[in-house]
C-alpha positions as CSV (number, residue, x, y, z in Angstrom):
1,X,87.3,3.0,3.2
2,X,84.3,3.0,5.3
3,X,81.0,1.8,3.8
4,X,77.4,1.1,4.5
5,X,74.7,-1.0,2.5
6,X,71.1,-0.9,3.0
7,X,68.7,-3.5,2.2
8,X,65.1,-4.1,1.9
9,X,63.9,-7.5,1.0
10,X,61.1,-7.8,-0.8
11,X,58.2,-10.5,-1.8
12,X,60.4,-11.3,-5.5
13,X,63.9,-9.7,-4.8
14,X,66.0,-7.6,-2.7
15,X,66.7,-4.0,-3.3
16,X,70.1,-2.3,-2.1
17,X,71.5,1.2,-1.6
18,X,74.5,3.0,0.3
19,X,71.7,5.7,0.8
20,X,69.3,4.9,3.7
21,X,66.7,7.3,2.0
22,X,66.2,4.4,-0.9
23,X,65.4,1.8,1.4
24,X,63.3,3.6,4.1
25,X,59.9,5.0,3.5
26,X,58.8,8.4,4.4
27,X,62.5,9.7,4.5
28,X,62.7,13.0,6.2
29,X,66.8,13.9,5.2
30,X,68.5,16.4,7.3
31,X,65.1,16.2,9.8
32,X,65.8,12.2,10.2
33,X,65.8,11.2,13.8
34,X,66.4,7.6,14.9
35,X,66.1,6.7,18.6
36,X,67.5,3.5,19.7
37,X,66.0,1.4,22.7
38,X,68.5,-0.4,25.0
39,X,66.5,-2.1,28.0
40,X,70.1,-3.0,29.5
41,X,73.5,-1.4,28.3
42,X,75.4,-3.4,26.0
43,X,71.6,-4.8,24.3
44,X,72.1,-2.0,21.6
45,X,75.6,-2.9,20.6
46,X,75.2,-6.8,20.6
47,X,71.8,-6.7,19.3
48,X,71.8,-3.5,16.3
49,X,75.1,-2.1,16.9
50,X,76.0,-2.0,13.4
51,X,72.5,-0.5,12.4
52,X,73.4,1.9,15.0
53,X,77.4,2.5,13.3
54,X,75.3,2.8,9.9
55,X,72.9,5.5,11.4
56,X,75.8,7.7,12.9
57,X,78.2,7.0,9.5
58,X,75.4,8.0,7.5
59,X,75.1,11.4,9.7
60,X,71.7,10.9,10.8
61,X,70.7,12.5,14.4
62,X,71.0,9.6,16.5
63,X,70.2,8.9,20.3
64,X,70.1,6.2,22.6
65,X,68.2,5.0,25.5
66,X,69.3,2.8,28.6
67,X,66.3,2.0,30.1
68,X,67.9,0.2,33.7
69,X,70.6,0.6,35.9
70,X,72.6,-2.8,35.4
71,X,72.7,-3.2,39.0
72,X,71.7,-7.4,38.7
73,X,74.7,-7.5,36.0
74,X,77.2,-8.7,38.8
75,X,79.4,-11.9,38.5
76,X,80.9,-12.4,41.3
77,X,79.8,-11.3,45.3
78,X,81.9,-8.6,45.4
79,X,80.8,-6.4,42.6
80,X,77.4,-6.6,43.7
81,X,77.4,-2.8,45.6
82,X,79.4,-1.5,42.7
83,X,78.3,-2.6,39.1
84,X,75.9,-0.4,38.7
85,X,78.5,2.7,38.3
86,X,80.8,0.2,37.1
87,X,78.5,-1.0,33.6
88,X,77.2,3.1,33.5
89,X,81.0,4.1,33.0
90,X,81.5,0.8,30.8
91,X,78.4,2.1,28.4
92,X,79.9,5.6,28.1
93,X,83.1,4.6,26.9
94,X,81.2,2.2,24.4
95,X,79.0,4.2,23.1
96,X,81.8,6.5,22.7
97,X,83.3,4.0,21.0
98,X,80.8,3.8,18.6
99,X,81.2,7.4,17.8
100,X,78.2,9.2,19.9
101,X,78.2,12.0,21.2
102,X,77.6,11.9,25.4
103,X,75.0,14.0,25.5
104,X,72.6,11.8,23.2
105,X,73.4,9.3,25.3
106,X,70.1,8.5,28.1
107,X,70.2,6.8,31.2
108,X,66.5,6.5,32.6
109,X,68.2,3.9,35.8
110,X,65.4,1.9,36.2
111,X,66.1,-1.1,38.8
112,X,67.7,-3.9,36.4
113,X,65.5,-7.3,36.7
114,X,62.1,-5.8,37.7
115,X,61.0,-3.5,34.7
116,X,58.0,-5.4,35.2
117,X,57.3,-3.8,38.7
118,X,57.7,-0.3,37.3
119,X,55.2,-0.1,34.4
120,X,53.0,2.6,33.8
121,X,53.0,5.9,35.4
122,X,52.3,7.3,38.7
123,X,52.7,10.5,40.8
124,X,56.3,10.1,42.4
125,X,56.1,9.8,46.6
126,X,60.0,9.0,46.5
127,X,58.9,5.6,48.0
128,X,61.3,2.7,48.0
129,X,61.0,0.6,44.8
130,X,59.5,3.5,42.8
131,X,62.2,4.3,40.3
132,X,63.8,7.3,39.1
133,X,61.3,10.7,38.6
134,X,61.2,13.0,36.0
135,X,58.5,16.1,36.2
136,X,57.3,14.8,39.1
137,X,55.9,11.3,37.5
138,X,57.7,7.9,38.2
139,X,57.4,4.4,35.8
140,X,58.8,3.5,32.6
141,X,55.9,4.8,30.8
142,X,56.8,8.2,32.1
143,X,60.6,8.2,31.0
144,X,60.2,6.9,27.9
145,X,57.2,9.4,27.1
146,X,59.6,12.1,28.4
147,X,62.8,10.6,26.6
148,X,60.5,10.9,23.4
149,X,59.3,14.1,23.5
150,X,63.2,15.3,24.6
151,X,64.4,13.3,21.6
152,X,61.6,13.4,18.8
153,X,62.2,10.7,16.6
154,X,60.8,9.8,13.4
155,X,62.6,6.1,13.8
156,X,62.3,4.0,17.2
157,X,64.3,0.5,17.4
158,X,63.6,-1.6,20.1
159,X,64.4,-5.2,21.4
160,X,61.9,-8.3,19.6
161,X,58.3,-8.8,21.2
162,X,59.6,-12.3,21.5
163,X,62.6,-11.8,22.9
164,X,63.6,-14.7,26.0
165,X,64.1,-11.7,28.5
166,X,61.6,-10.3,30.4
167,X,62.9,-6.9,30.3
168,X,63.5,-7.0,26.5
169,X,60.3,-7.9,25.9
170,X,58.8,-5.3,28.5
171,X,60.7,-2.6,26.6
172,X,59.1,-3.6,23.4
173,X,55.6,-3.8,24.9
174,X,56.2,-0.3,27.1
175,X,57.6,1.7,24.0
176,X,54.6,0.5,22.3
177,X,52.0,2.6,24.7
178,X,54.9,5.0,25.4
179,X,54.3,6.2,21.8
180,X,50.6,6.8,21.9
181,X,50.7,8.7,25.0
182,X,54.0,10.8,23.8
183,X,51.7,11.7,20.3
184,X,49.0,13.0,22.3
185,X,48.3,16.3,24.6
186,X,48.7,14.1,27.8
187,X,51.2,15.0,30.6
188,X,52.0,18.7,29.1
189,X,54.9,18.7,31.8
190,X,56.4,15.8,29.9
191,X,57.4,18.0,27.0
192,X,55.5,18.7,23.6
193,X,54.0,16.1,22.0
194,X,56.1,14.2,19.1
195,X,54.4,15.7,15.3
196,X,53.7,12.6,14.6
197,X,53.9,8.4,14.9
198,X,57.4,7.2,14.8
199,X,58.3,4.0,12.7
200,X,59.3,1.2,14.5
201,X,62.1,-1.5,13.9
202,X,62.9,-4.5,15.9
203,X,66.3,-5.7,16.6
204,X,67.2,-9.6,18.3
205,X,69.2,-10.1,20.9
206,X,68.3,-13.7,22.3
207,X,65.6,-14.5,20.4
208,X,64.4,-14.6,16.5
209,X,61.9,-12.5,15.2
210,X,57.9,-12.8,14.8
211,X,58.2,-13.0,11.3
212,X,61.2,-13.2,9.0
213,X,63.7,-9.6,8.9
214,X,62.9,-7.1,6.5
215,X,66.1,-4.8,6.3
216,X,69.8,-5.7,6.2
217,X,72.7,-3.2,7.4
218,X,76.6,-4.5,5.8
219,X,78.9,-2.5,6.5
220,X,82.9,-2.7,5.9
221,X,85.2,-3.9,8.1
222,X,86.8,-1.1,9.1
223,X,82.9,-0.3,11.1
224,X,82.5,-4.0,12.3
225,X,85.6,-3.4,14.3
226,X,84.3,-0.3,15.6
227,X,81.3,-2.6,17.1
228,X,83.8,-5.0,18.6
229,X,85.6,-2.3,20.0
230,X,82.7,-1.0,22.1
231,X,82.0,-4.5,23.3
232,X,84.9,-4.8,24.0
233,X,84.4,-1.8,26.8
234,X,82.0,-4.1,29.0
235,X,85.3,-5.8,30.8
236,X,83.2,-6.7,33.8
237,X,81.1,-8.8,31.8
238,X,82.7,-12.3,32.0
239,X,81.2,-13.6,29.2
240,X,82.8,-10.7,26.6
241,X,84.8,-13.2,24.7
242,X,81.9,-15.7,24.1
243,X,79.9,-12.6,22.9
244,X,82.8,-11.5,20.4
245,X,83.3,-15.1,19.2
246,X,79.3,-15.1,18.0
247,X,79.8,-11.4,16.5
248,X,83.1,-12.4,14.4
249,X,81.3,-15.4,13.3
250,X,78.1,-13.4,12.3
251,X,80.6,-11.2,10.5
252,X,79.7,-7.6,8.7
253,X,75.7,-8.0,8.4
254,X,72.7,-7.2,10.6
255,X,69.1,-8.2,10.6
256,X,65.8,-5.7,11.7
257,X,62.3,-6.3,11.3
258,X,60.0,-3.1,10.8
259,X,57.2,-3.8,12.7
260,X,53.6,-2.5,12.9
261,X,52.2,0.7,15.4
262,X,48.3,-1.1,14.2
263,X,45.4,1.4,15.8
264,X,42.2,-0.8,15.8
265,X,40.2,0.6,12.9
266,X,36.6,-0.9,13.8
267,X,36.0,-0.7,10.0
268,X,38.0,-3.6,8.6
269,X,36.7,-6.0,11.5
270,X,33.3,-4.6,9.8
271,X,34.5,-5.7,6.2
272,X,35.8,-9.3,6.9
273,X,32.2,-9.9,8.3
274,X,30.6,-7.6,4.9
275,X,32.5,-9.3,2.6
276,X,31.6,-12.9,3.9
277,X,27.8,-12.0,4.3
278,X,27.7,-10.5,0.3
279,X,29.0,-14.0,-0.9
């Protein structure tokens, strides 16, 4: 039978629950909204896939973001002109895989390698390089505000700050700003503006976290196999059976670390400097 576990460690002891709403604050029920963050296609799957199983098993509304194309995910010379279509049609079938429904599924088709070169947002001029549009504004600032107000979630996970890749880390860093702008009244053609400041979770892919996880996801094995099975989708990636061999041996269980949206509050600097100057 299929089963999920939540856990939440805490400073003394851990505290478990099949029902999500125990472990995470502020639960919303039937209004929950968790939006997961992929900066390539398979980064969701390898990285939180079973968080993401858990999430869909548990009924929540659940979406999912492909920030670039996967055009510089070619292994050999002749897949270079194709990949592209060839990794988008891989994704579908494993996000299908995973149980999503395709129209929660989000390709924003930024250029794969370069995130860097397509922060912020501009005015699109349809210039080469630029990246996709969307209401008339290009960057990766301007899909992800879009993709936010589209999507309105109350959850946001994203790759680790410290992730090894450039574009993971970018992602985190982007969806970071990305919020602030999507909460305010800026860019009306963008969509409304998200109610409120979406809690954020990080997931590793390559690298460990800041500090040390603070949620588990176990599910049964009946799930874990629904994760292999959508990783199993990426056949053009040549290193698939390395990638299955590290998920058997971490088995059932996932790792995410809740991180911090911290607004500078001028106040506390104000304290540290009251509280010495008192003594």
């Amino acid at each position: 039978m299929s089963s999920v576990l939540f856990s939440r460690r805490l400073e003394t002891s851990v505290t478990s629950s099949a029902n999500p709403g125990d472990i995470f604050p502020n639960w919303k029920g039937a209004d929950e909204r968790w939006l997961f963050l992929s900066p390539h296609d398979d980064d969701i799957i390898c990285g939180c896939g079973l968080t993401f199983i858990a999430a869909l098993q548990c009924g929540i509304k659940t979406f999912a973001g492909v920030v670039t194309n996967g055009k510089m995910g070619y292994c050999t010379p002749e897949e270079r002109e194709t990949i592209a279509d060839v990794r988008k049609n891989e994704c579908v079938g494993s996000f299908k895989a995973l149980g999503l429904p395709e129209e929660d599924l989000f390709f924003l088709n930024h250029d794969d390698g370069s995130l860097n070169l397509q922060a912020g947002r501009r005015f699109a001029t349809g210039a080469p390089g630029e990246g996709p549009a969307i209401a008339g504004g290009a960057g990766v600032t301007n899909s992800l505000v879009w993709l936010m107000r589209k999507t309105r979630p109350n959850r946001i996970f994203v790759p680790t700050i410290t992730d090894l890749h450039p574009d993971h880390k970018f992602v985190n860093s982007e969806t970071m700003i990305s919020i602030f702008h999507a909460q305010g009244t800026i860019w009306p053609e963008l969509g409304e503006p998200i109610p409120e400041i979406p809690a954020i979770y990080e997931y590793a892919t390559y690298s460990n976290f800041v500090t040390p996880p603070t949620l588990r996801v176990t599910v049964s094995e009946d799930l874990f196999e629904r994760k292999i099975d959508g990783i199993l989708q990426y056949k053009s990636q040549k290193q698939i059976d390395l990638t299955i061999k590290i998920q058997r041996e971490n088995g059932v269980e996932e790792f995410v670390r809740e991180a911090e949206f911290d607004i500078f509050v001028p106040q506390r600097c104000k304290d540290l400097f009251n509280a010495l100057e008192q003594k």
